[in-house]
N, C-alpha and C positions, 0 to 999 in steps of 0.2 A: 668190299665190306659194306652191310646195310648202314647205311645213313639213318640219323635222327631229326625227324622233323615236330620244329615247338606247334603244340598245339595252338598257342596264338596264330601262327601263320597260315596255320592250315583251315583255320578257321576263316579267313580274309580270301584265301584262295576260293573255298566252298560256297561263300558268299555271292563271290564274283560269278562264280559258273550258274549258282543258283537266279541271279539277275539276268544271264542272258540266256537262262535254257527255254528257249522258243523252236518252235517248229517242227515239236514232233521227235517221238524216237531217232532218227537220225541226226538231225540236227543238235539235238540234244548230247547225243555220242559223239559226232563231232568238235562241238566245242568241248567237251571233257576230253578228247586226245589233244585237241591244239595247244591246250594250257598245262593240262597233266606231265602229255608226256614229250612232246614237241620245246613247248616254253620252258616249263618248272625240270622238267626231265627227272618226275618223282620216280617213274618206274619205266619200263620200255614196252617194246612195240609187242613183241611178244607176250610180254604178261598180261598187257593190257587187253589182248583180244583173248587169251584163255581164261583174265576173268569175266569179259563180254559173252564169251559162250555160257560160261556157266548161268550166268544168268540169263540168256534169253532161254534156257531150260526149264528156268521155272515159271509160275502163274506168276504175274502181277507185271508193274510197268520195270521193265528192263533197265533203262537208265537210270531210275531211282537207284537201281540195287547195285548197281554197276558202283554208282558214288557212295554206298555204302560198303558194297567190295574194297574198294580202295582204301577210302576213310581208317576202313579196321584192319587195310593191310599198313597204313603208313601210322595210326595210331591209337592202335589197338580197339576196345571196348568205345570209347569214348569219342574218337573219332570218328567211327561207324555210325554212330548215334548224332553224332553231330553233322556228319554230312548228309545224312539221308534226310534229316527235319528240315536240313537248310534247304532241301533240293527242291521238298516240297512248300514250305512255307510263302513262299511270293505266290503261289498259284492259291494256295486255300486263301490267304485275305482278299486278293482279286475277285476270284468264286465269287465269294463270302457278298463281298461289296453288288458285282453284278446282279446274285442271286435276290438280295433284297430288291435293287431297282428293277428287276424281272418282275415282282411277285406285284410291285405298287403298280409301275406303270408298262405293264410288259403289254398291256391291252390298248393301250390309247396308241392313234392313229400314225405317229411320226415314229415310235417306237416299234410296232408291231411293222412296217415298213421297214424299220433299218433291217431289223430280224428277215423279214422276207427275202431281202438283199445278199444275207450271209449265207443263208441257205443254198443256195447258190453256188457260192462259192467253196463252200464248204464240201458240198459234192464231187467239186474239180480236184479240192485239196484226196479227197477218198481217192480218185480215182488216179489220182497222182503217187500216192501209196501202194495200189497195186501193178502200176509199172515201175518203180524205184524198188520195192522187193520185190519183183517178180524178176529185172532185170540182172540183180547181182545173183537169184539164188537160184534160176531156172536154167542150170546150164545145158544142160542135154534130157532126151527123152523118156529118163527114169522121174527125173525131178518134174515134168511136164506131167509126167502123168499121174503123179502124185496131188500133185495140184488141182489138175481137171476131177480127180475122185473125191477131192477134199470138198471142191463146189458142189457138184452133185451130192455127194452124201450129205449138206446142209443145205443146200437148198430145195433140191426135191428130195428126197429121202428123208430129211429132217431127223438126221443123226444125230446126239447133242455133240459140239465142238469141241469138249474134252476129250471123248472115245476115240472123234477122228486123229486128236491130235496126239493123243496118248498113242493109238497103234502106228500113225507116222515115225513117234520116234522108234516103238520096236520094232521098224520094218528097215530104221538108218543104221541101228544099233547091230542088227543082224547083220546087213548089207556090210556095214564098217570091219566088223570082227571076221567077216568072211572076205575081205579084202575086194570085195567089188568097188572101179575105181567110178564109177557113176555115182556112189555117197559120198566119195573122199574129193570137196570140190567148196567145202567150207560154203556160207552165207551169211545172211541177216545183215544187218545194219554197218556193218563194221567198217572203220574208216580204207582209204585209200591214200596210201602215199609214196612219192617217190623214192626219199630215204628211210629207210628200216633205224628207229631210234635202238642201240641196242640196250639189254638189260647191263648189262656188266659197268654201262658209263654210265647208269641213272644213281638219285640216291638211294631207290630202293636193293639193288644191286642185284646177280644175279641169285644169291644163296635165301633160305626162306627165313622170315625172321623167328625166332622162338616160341611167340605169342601167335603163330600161325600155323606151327605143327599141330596135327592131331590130338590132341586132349578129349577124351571122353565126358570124362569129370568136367569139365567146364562147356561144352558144349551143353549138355545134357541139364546145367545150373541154369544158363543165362537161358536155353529154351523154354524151358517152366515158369519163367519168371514173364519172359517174353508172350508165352502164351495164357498166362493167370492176366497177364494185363488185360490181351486181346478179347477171351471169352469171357471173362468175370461180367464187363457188363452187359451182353447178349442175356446171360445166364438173370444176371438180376431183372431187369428190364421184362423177362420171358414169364419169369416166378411172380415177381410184384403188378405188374400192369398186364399180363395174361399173352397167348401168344399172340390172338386177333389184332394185339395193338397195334398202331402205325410205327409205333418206336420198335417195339418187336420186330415189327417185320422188315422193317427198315437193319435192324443189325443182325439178322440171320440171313436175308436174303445177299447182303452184301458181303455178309461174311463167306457165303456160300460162293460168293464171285472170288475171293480175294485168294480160292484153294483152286481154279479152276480158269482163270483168268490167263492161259498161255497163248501167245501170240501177239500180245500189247493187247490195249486201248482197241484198236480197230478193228482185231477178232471178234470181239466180246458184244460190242454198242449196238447192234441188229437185236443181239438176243435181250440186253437190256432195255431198252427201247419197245422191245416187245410186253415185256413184263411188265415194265412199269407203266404201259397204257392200256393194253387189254387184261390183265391180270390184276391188278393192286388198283390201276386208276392214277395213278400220283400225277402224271406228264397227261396232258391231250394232242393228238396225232400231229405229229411237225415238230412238238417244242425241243424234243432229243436234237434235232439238229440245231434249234439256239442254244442250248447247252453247250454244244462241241464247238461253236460257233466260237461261246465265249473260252474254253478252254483253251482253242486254238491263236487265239488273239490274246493269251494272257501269259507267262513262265511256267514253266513246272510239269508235271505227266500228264497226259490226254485224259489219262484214264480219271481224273482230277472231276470230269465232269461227271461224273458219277455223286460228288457233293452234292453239283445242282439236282440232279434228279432227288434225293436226299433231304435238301431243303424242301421244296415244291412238296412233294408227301407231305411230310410233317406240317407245312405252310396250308393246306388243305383240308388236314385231318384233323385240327390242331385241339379237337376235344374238350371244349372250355377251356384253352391254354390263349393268352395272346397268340393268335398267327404268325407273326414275326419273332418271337418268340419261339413258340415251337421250329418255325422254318430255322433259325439258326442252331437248336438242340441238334436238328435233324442233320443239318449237313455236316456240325460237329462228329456227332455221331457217326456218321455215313465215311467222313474220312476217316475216321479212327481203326472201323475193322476194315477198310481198306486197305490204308497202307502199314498197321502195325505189325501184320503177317510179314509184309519185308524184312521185317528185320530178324524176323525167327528164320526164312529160310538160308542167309546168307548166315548168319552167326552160328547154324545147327551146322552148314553144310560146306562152308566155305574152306574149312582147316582142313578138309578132306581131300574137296577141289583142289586145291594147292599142289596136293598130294600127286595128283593126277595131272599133272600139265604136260601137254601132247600125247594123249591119252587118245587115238584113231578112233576107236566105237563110239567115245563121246562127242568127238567132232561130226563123227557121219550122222548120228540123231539130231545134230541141233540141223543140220541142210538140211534130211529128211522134216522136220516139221516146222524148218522156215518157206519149204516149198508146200507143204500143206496150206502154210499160213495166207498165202498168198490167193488159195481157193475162198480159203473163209474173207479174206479183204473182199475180193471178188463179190462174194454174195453180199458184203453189207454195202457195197458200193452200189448195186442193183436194188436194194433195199428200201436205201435214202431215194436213189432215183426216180425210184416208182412213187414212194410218197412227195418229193420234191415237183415234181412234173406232173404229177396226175391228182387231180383230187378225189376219185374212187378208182380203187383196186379190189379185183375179183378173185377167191380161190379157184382153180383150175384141177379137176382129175383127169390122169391119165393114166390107166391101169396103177401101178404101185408109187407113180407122183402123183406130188400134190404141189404143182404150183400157184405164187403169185403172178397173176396177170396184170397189165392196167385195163380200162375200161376208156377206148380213147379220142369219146366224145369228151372225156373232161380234163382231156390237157390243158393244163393253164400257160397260154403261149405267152406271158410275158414271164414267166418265168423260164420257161423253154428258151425263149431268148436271150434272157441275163447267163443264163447256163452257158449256152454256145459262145457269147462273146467273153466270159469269165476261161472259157476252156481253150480259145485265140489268146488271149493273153497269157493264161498259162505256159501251153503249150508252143507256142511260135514264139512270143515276145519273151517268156521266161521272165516274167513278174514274177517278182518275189509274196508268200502266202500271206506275208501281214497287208502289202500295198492292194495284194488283190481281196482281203477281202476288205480294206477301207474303201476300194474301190464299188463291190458289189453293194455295202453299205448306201455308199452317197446313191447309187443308182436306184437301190428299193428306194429309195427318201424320196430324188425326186422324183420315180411314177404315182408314188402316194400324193406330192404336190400339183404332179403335174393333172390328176385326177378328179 
């Protein structure tokens, strides 16, 4: 029989997970199974990984949505709401904080060192994302090749990242429902363990609770409400300050990420990164990796850095507005049509997903475009690279490509160096992400001292 869990408690638990969600989608999923469903044994092993599918189906950051799956599986409306603000909340005041001392003192000389330092590391941590999901989701040579088409068509093709990923999953989708066992091989993030918790001994049990069945009428309430939230003020912002504004553009173009954003945080940051330096101006060439920098070294979703770019616009552009001022409108702002889409797709979509639990064509799409996903890792890992180690890169044609090259007279080999010893520590010594990048830190500090 389903158990009932007080909201008081569930609030304490969501808190705690929200304190320690470091290191990334996986990390992050991990500690949500050790405490969920290992310690608390609110729901089990099974459910817990068919509401994980569900959500890495959709745009935005996965984990968030994950603890808001739960939240409103274990208490309702309000728990949903309450677990997903808490997931996010330690990350936006972080941001928040760092983004101010970015904007004051991100130029002076010990500062723009540590930054140099992170960069670095930061790199390792990318590239360490493309062998952790490439490792669990690339099991045989359907999924390889999926992946090698995925880099190719963004990186030289310059396909945009939705198309490739949207046709991944109808190519798992089909794969799945036509029983080919090259789709049916599950991925993504999803924890490992020895013993299988079952549903039947958890409190949420194994039967669906009431407020989780299918409802029309209620899906279709709280989605309109959820999305009157979301666009109301893009819409006003767009009508009153025109669309040129930097506020403008700042809540349509993130809004525009927040419908599109499949793969996490690490699909996405090449293309934003891009825009937000050669397009709008907000960032200058490097700073996206101080951002992820601080993202990475703070709780909460990756994709989080997206405030700081957010702040910095608006800190920029600030149009007679106090600069610190605008800069904190902005990254307000910026999280809001971020992350308030989360919560329209799990509340529109969730009672449904329910519906579906070991559903084959649904599991063969999420492998299909978490083996994609791992293409588009791939290119932004290449990305950072190029910018992190070379201080000019060239476009390159070649009949129907267009690649990035470096130009490689202008390696900067002391960072060439902090990279390789950052990716020894990684990879041989298995430093952990926060030590290493406190480590890369102190090392920018002292070539700046030692200089």
């Amino acid at each position: 029989m389903t158990g009932t869990l007080p909201l008081r408690e569930a609030f304490k638990v969501w808190a705690r997970i929200a304190a320690l969600s470091f290191g990334g989608p996986a990390g992050q999923i991990a500690v949500m199974h050790r405490i969920l469903v290992e310690e608390k044994r609110w729901l089990g092993e099974r459910r817990f990984l068919h509401a994980l599918n569900y959500c890495m189906l959709l745009p935005g950051p996965e984990a968030q949505q994950l603890a808001i799956y739960i939240g409103w599986l274990m208490n309702r409306t309000a728990g949903g709401l309450m677990a997903g603000m808490l997931f996010v909340l330690p990350g936006f005041l972080a941001i928040m904080a760092l983004s101010i001392l970015y904007a004051l003192f991100g130029s002076v000389g010990p500062v723009a060192a540590v930054f140099f330092g992170l960069k670095s590391a930061v790199l390792v941590v990318v590239v360490q994302a493309v062998i952790r999901v490439g490792s669990r989701s690339l099991k045989n040579a359907t999924m390889k090749a999926l992946a090698a088409a995925a880099f190719v068509g963004i990186y030289a093709l310059h396909i945009p990242f939705p198309l490739i990923i949207l046709a991944a999953g109808v190519i798992g989708f089909i794969g799945g429902r036509a029983g080919f066992q090259a789709f049916l091989v599950g991925g993504g993030h999803g924890p490992r363990v020895a013993t299988e918790v079952a549903d039947a001994d958890t409190l949420l049990g194994e039967g669906t609770p009431d407020h989780a069945r299918p409802n029309l009428r209620w899906a279709l309430t709280t989605s309109g409400v959820l999305l009157a939230l979301w666009l109301t003020p893009v819409l006003v912002l767009g009508l009153t300050l025109g669309w040129d504004n930097t506020f403008s553009q700042i809540a349509v173009f993130f809004s525009r990420m927040a419908v599109v954003t499949f793969g996490g945080a690490y699909a996405v940051l090449a293309y934003v990164a891009q825009e937000a330096v050669q397009n709008y101006q907000w960032l200058r060439p490097g700073e996206m990796l101080d951002g992820l920098a601080m993202a990475e070294t703070t709780p909460g979703p990756l994709i989080i850095v997206t405030q700081f770019v957010g702040f910095m616009g608006a800190f920029r552009n600030a149009s007679g507005m106090d600069p610190l001022l605008a800069g904190t409108l902005g990254g307000i702002l910026t999280t809001w049509v971020t992350f308030t889409p989360c919560f329209l797709w799990i509340f529109l979509g969730a009672p449904f997903v329910e519906a579906l639990r070991g559903a084959r064509a649904l599991n063969a799409a999420l492998a299909a475009i978490t083996a994609a996903v791992v293409g588009v890792i791939l290119n932004l890992a290449l990305w950072f690279g190029l910018h992190v180690l070379f201080a000019e890169v060239q476009t390159v044609q070649v009949g129907a490509l267009r690649l990035e090259a470096p130009i490689l007279e202008s390696v900067n080999m002391a960072s060439l160096l902090l990279t390789l010893v950052a990716a020894v520590a990684a990879f041989r010594f298995k430093v952990g992400v926060i030590p290493l990048l406190v480590g890369c830190a102190a090392a920018g500090l002292g070539v700046h001292l030692a200089g």
